[in-house]
Backbone bond lengths (Angstrom), bond angles and torsions (degrees), N, CA, C in turn:
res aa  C-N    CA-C-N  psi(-1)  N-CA   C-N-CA  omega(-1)  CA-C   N-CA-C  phi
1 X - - - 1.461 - - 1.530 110.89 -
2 X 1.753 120.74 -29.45 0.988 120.46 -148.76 1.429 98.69 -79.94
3 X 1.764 98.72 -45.47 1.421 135.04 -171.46 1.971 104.23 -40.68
4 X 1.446 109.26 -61.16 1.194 121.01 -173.50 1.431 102.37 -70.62
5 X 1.058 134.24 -49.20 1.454 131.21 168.34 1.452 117.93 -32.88
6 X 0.998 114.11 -69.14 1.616 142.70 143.85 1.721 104.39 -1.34
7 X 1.425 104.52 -81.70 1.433 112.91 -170.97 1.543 125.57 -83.37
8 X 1.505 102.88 -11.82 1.363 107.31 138.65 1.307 139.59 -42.62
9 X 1.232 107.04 -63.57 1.547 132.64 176.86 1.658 102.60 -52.87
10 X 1.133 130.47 -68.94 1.581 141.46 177.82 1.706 92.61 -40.30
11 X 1.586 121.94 -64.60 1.039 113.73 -164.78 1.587 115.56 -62.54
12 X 1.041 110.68 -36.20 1.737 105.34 160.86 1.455 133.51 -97.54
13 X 1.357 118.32 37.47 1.095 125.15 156.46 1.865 96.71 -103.32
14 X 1.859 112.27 -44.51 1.254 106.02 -172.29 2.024 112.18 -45.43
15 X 1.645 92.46 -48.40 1.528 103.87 -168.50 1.567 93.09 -53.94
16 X 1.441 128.55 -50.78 1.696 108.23 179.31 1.349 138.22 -38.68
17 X 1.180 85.92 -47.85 1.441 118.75 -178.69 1.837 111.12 -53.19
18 X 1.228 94.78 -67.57 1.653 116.20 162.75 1.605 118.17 -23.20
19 X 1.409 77.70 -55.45 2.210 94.53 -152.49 1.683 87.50 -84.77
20 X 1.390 121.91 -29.92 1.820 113.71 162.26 1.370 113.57 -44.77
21 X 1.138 102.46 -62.38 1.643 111.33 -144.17 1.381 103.63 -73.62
22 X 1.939 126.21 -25.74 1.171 127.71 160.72 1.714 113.05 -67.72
23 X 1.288 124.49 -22.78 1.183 109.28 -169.47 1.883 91.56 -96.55
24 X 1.210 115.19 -4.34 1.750 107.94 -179.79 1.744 94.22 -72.69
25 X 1.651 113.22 -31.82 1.641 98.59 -155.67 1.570 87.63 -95.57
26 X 1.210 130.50 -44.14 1.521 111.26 174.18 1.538 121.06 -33.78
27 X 1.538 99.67 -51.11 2.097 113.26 -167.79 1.742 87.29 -78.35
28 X 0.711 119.16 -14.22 1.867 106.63 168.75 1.601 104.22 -84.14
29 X 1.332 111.12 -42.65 1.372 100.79 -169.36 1.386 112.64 -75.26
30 X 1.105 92.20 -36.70 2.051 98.71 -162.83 1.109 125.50 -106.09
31 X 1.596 111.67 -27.34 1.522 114.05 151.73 1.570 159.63 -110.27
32 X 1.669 91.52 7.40 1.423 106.19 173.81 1.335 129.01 -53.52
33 X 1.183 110.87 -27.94 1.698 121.03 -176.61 1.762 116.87 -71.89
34 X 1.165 105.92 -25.77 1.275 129.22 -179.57 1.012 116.63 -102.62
35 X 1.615 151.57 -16.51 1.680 133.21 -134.70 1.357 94.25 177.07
36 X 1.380 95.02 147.13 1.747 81.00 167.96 2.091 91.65 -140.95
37 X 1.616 96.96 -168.89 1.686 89.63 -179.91 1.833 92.85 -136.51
38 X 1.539 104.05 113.02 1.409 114.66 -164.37 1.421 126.86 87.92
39 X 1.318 125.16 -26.04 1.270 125.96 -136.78 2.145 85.35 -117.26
40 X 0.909 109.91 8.23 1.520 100.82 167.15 1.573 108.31 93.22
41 X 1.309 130.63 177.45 1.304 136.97 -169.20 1.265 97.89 -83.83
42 X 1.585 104.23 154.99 1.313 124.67 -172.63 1.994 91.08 -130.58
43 X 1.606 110.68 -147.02 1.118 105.59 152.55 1.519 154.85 -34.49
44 X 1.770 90.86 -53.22 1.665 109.27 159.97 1.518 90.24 -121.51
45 X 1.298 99.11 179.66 1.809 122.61 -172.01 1.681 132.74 -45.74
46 X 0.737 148.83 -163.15 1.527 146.49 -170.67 1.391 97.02 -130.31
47 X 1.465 101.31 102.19 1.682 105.00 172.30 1.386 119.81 -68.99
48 X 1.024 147.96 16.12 1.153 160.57 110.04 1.718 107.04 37.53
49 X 1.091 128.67 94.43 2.008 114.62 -178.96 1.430 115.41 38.92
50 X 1.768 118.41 32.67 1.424 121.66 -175.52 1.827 93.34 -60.54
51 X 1.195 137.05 -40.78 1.402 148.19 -176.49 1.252 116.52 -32.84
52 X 1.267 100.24 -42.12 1.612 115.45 175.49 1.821 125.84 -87.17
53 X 1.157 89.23 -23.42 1.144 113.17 169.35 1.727 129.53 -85.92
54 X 0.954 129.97 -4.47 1.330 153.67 -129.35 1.476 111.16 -175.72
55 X 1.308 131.41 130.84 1.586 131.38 154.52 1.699 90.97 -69.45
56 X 1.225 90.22 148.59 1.935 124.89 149.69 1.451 112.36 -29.80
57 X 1.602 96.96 -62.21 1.608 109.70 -168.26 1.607 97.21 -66.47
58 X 1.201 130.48 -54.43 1.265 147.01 -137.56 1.838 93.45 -84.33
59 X 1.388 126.85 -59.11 1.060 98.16 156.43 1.580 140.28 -60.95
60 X 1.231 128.85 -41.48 1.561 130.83 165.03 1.551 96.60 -27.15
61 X 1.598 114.65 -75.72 1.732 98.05 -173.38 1.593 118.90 -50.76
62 X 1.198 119.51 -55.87 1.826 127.94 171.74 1.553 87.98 -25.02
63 X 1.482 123.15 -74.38 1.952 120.84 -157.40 1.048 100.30 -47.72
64 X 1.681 123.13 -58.13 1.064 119.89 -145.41 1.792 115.88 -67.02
65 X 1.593 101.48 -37.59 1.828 104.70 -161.80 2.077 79.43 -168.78
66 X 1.368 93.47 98.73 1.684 98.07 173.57 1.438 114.58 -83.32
67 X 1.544 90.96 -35.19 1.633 91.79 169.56 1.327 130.93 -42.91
68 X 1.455 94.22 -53.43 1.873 105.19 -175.43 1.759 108.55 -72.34
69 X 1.221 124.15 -12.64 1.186 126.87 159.87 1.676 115.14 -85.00
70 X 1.088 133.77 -34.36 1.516 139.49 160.76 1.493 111.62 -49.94
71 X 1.539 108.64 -43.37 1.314 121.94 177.86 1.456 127.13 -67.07
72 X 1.379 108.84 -33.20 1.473 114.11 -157.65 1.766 90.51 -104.19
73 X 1.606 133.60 31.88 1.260 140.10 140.39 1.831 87.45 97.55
74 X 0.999 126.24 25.14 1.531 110.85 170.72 1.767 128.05 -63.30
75 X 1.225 109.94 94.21 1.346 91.60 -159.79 1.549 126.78 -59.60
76 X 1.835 112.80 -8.08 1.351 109.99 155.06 0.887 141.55 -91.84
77 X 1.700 112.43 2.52 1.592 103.16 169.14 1.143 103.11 -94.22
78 X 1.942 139.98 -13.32 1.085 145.76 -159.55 1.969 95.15 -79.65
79 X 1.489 104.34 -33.65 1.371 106.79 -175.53 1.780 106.92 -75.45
80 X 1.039 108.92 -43.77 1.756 125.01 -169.85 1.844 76.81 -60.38
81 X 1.308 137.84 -71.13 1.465 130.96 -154.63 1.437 95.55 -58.66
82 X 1.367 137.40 -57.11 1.312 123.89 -146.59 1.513 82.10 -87.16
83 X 1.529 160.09 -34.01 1.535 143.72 -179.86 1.319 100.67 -59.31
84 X 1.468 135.54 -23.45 1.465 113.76 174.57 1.361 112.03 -120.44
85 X 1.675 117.96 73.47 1.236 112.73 -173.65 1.334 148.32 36.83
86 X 1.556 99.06 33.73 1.279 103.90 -159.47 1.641 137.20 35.18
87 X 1.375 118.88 20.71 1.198 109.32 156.90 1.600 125.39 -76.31
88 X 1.369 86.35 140.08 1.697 89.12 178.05 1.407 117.70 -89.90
89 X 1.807 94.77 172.82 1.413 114.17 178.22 1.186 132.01 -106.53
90 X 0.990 113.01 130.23 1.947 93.32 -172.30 1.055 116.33 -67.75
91 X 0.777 118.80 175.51 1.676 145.66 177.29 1.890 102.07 -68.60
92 X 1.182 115.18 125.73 1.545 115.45 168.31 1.255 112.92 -113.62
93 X 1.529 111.69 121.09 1.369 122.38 -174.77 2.136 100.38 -78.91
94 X 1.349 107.50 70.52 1.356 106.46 -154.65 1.968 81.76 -113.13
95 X 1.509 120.30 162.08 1.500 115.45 147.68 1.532 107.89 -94.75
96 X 1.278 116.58 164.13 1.793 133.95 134.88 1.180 90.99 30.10
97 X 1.921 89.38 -92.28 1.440 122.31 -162.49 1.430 122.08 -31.49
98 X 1.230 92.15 -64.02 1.644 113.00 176.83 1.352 108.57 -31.93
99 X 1.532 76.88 -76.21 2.119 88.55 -160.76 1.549 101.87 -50.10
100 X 1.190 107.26 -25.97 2.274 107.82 -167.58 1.888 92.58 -65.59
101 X 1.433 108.10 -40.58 1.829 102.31 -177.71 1.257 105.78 -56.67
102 X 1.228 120.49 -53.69 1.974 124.15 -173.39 1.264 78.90 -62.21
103 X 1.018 158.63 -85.56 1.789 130.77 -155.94 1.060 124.46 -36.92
104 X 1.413 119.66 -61.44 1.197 132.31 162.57 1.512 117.15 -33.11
105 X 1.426 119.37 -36.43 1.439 95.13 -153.17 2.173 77.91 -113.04
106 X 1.368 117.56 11.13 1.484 99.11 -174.38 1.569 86.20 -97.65
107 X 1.642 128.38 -19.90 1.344 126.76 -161.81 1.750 88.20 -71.28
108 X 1.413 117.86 -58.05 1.125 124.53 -177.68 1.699 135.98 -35.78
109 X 1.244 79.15 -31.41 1.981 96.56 -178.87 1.340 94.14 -129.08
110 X 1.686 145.13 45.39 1.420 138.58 127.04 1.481 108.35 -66.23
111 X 1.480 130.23 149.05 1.299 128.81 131.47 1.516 123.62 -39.17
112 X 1.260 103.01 150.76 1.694 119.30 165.69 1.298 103.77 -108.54
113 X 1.528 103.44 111.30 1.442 136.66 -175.52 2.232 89.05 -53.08
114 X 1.184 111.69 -36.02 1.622 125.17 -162.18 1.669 99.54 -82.58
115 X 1.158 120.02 -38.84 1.677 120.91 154.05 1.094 122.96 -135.07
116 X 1.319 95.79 94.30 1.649 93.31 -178.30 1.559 123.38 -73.72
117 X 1.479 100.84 1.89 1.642 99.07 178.72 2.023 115.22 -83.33
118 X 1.598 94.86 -1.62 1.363 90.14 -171.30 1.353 97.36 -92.61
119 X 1.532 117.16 168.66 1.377 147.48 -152.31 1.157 102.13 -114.22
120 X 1.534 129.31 126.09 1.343 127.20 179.87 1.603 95.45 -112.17
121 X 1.087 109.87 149.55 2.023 119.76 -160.70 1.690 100.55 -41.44
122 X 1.291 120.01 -34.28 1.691 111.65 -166.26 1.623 91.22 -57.46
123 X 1.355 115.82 -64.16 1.524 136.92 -169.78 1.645 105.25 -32.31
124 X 1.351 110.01 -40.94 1.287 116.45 -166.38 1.985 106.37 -101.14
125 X 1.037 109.47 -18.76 1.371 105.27 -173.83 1.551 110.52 -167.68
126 X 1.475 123.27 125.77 1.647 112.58 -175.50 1.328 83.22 -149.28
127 X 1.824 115.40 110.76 1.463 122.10 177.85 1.315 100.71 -73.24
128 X 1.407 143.97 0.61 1.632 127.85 -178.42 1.264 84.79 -93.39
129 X 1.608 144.38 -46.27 1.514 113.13 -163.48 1.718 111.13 -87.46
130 X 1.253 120.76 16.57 1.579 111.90 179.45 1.335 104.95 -62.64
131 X 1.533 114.29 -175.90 1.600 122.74 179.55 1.354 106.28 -160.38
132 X 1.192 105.46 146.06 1.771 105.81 170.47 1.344 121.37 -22.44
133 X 1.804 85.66 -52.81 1.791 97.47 -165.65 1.631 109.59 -64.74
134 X 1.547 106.37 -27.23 1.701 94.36 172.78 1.573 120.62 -103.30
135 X 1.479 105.40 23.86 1.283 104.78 160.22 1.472 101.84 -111.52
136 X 1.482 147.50 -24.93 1.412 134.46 149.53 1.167 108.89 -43.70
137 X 1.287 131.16 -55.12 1.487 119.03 -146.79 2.155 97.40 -86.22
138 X 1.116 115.39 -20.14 1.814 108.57 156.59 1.235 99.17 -75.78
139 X 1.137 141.96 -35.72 1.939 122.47 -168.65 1.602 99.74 -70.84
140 X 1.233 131.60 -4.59 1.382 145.52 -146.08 1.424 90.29 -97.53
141 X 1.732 93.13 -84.40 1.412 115.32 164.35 1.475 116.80 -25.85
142 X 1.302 141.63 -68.62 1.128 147.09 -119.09 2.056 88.12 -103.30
143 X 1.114 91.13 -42.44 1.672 85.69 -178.02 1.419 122.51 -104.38
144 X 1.704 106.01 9.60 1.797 113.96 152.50 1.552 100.69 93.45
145 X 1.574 118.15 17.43 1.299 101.80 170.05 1.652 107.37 -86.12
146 X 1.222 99.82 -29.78 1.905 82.23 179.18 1.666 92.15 -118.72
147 X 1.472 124.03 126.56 1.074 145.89 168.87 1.686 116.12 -52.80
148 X 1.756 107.01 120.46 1.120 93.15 162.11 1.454 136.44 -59.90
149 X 1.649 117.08 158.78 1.608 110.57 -162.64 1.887 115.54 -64.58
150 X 1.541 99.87 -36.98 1.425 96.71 171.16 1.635 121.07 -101.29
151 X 1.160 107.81 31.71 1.697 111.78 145.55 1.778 107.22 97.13
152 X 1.478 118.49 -1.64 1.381 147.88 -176.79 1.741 83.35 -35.54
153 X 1.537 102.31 173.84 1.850 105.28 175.69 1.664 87.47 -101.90
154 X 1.773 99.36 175.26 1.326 103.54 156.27 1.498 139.10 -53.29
155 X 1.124 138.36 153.70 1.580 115.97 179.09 1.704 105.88 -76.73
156 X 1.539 117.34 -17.99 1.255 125.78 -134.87 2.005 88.33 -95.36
157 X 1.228 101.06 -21.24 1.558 100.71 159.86 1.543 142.72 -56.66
158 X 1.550 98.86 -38.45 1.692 95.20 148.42 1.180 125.34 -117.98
159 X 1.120 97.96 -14.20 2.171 95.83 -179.79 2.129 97.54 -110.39
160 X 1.083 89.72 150.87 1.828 126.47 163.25 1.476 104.30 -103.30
161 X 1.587 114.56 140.35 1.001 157.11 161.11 1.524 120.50 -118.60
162 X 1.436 121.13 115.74 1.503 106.09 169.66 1.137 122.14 -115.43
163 X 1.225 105.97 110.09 1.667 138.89 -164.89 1.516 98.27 -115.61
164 X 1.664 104.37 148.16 1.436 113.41 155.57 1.575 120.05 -60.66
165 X 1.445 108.99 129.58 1.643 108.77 178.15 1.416 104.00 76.06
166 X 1.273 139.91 29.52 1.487 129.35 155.95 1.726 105.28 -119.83
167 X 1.428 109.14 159.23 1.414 118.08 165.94 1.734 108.25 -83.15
168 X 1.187 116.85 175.84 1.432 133.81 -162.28 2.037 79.61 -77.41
169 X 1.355 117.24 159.28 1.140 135.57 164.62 1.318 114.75 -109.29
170 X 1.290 128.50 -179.15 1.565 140.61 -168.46 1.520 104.78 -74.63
171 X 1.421 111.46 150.36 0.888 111.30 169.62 1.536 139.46 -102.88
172 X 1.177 113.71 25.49 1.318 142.98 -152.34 1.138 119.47 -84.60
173 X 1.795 104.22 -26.58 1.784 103.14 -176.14 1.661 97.21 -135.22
174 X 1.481 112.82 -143.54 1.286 134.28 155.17 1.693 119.24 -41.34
175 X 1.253 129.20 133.31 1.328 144.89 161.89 1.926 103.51 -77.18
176 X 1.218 106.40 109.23 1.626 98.69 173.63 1.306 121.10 -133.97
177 X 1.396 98.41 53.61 1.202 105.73 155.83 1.595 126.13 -68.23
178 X 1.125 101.38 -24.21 1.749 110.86 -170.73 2.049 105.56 -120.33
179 X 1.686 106.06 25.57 0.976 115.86 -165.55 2.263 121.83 -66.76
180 X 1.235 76.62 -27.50 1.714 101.50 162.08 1.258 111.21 -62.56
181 X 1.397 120.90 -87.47 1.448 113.12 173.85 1.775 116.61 -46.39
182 X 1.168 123.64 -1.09 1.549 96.33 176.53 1.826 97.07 -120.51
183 X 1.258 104.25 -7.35 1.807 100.06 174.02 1.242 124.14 -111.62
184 X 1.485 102.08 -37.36 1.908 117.07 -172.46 1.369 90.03 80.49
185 X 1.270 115.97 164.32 1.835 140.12 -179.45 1.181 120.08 -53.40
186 X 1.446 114.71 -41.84 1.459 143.86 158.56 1.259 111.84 -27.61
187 X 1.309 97.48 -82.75 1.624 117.00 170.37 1.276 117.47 -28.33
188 X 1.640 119.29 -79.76 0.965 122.45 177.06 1.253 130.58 -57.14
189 X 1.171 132.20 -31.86 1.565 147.16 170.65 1.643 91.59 -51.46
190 X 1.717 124.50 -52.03 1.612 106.05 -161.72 1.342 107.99 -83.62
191 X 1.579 120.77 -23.31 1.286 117.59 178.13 2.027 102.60 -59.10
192 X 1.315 109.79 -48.89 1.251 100.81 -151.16 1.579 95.11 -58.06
193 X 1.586 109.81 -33.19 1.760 121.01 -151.56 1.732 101.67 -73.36
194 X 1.291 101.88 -41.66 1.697 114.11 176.61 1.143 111.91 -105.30
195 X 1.784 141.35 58.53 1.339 117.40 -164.93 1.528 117.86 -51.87
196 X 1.339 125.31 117.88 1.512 126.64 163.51 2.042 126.46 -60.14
197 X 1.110 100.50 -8.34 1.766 102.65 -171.94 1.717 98.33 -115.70
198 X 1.050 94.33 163.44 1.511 106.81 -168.19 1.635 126.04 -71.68
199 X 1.721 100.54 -25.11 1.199 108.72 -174.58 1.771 114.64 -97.28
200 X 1.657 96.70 -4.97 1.937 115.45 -174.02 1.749 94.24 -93.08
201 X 1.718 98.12 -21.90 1.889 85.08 172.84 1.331 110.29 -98.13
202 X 1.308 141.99 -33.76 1.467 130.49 134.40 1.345 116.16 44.63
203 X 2.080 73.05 -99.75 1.700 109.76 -149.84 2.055 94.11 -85.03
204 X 1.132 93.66 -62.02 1.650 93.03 -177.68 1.786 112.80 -95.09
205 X 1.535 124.29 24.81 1.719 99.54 164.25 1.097 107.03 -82.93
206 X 1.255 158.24 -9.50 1.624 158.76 -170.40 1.907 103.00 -112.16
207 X 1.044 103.77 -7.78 1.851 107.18 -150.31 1.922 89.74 -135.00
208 X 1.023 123.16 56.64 1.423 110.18 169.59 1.219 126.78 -72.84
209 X 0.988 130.15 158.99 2.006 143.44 -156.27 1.899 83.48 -100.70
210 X 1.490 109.58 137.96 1.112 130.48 145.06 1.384 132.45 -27.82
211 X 1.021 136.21 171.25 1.366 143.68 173.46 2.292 93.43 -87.06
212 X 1.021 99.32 -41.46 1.527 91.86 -169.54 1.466 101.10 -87.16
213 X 1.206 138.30 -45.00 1.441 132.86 165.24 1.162 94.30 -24.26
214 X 1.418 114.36 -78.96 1.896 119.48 -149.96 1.535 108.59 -47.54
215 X 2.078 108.49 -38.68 1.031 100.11 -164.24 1.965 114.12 -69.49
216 X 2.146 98.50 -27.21 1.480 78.65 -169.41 1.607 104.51 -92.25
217 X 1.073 124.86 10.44 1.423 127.41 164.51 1.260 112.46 -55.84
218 X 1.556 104.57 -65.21 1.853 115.51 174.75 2.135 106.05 -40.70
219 X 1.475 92.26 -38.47 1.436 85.93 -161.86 1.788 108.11 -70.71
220 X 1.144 95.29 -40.06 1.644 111.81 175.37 1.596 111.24 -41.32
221 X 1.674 101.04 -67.36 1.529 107.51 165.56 1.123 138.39 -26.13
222 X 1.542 99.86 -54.80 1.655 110.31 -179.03 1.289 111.71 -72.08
223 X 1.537 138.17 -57.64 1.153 139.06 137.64 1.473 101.69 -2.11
224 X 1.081 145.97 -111.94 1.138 142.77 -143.59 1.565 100.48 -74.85
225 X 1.316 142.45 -31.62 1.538 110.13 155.40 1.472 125.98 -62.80
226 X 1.711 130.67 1.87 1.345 115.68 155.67 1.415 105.75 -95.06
227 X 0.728 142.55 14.98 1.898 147.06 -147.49 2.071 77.97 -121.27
228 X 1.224 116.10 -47.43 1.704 122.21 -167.64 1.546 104.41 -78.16
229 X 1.325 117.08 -58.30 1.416 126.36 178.66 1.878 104.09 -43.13
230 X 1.361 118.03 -63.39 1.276 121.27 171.89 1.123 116.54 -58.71
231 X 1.380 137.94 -26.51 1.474 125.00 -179.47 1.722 89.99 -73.51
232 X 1.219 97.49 -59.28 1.699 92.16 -166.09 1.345 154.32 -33.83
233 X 1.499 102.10 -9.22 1.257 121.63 -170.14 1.463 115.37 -81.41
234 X 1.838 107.28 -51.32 1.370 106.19 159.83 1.514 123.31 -53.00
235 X 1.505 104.16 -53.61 1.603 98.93 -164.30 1.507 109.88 -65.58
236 X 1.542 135.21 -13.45 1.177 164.88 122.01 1.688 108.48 9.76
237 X 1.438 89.02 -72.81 1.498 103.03 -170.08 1.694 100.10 -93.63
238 X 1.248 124.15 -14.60 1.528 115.70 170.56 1.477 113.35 -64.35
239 X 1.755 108.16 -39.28 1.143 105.76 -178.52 1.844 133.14 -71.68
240 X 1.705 83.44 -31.84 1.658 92.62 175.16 1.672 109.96 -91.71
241 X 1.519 98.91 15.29 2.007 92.08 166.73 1.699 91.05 -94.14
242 X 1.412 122.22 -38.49 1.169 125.46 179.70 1.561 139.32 -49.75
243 X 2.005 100.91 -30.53 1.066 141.25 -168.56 1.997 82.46 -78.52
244 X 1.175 94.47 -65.69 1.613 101.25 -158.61 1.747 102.56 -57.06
245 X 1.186 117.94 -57.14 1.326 116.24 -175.70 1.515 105.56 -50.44
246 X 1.433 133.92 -58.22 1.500 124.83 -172.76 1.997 100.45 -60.10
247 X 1.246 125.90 -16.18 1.435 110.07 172.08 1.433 114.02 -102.72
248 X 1.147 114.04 -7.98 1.823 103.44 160.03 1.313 112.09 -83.49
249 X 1.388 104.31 -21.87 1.613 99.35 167.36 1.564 125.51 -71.53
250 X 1.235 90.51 -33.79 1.949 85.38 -174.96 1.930 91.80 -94.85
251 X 0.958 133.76 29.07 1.796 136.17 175.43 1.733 86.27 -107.29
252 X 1.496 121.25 -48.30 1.088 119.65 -163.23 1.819 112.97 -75.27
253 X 1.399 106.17 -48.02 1.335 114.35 159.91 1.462 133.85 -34.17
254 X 1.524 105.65 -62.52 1.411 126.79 143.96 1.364 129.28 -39.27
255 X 1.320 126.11 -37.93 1.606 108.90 151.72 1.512 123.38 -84.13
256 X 1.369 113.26 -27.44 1.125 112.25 165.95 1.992 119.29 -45.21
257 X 0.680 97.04 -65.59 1.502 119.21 175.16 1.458 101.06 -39.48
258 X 1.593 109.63 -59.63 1.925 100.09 166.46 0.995 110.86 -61.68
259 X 0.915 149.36 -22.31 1.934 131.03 -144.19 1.837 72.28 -107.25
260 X 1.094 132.72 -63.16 1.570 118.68 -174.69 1.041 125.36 -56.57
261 X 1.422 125.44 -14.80 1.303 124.13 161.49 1.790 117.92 -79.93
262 X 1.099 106.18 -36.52 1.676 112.81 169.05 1.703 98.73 -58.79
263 X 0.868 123.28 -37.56 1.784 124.21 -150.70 1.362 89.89 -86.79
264 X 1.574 142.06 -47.85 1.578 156.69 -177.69 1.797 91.36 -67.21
265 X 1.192 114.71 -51.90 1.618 110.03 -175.23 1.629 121.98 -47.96
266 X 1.528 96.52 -38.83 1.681 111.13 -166.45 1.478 111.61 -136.83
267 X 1.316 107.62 28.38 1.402 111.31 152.19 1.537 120.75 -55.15
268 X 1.341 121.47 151.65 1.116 116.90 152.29 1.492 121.92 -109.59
269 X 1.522 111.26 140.10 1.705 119.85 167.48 1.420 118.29 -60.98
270 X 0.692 117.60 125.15 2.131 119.83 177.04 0.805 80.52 -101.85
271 X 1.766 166.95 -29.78 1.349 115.27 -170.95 1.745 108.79 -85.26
């Protein structure tokens, strides 16, 4: 019971997860030029907690054909057209589905009007605006060539990263190379900001990391969890050609071993 409970839960956090990350590359593709989320009006309005503001249904029709909703006497989309100069919207050849992910992922990165001091994931991490320079300057950070400002240790003292051009790191904590895929930005941003383990309050509870550390740390990270994902695939399949050969070998051994025991059973003696 527990088990299925269990894998329920995984399976709908995965599907969240999923239906985000498609509605992050749609709202990159299709609505950046127009809209933004927090950041104030663009062309049309600041989607900003539009979710709350708006039925489900009611936007899906707006994406799809605003016109035919402007048209058919809605008095809030008639208001939404004349607040943005009446320019129109095109038509989005989008499904349901679609448009329900861009909800999902604009509900996700609105502010909370109730704390506005908290950070919604864009605030804390946006892999389209990183840059070389702030993924050098975390590889910097992380392996103690340029010192954090309030005196923190290297990260590269207990954790490893395997990156091109670094030595092996400590072995003392977590491996994070693949630290993105198992936390998201989020994650990591609160661990670093609140360390939870005994030896992360140590070095950094008196000595906290910057707002720009964290950011080119995060950037460094991610960088090197796609740098891991891509290595992995070969060495992946080197290992499970490797896997397979040592078990056709011991399948082959294993009959061998019968057929010689049948052959010792029913031999015959000539003398």
């Amino acid at each position: 019971m527990y088990k299925e409970i269990f894998l329920f839960i995984i399976l709908l956090l995965y599907t969240s997860l999923q239906a985000q990350s498609e509605g992050e590359k749609i709202f990159s593709k299709r609505c950046t030029a127009c809209h933004t989320i927090g950041s104030g009006k663009l062309i049309g309005p600041d989607l900003a907690n539009v979710n709350k503001r708006r039925s489900e249904e009611w936007i899906i029709k707006f994406v799809q054909s605003s016109q035919s909703v402007i048209k058919s006497g809605d008095s809030t989309a008639v208001a939404v057209f004349e607040a943005n100069n009446k320019v129109v919207m095109p038509d989005q050849d989008l499904t349901p589905a679609q448009i329900k992910s861009i909800i999902s992922y604009i509900a996700a990165n609105s502010p909370d009007a109730n704390n506005p001091n908290a950070k919604v994931p864009l605030q804390i991490f946006n892999a389209s605006l990183i840059t070389q320079a702030d993924i050098e300057r975390g590889k910097k950070l992380f392996m103690g060539e340029v010192r954090f400002a309030n005196g923190g240790p290297a990260c590269i003292s207990c954790h490893n990263v395997n990156n091109v051009g670094m030595f092996n790191g400590g072995l003392l904590a977590k491996d994070l190379t693949n630290a993105f895929t198992r936390l998201s930005a989020a994650g990591i941003d609160g661990i670093i900001r609140n360390p939870p383990f005994p030896a992360m309050i140590d070095g950094f509870g008196q000595k906290s990391l910057t707002d720009q550390e964290i950011k080119d740390l995060l950037a460094f990270l991610y960088n090197a969890d796609l740098q891991g994902t891509a290595q992995l695939s070969p060495l992946q399949s080197q290992l499970d050609l490797l896997i397979g050969v040592v078990l056709i070998l011991n399948i082959v051994l294993v009959i061998f071993l019968f057929a010689w025991q049948r052959v010792k059973k029913y031999s015959v003696n000539l003398n």
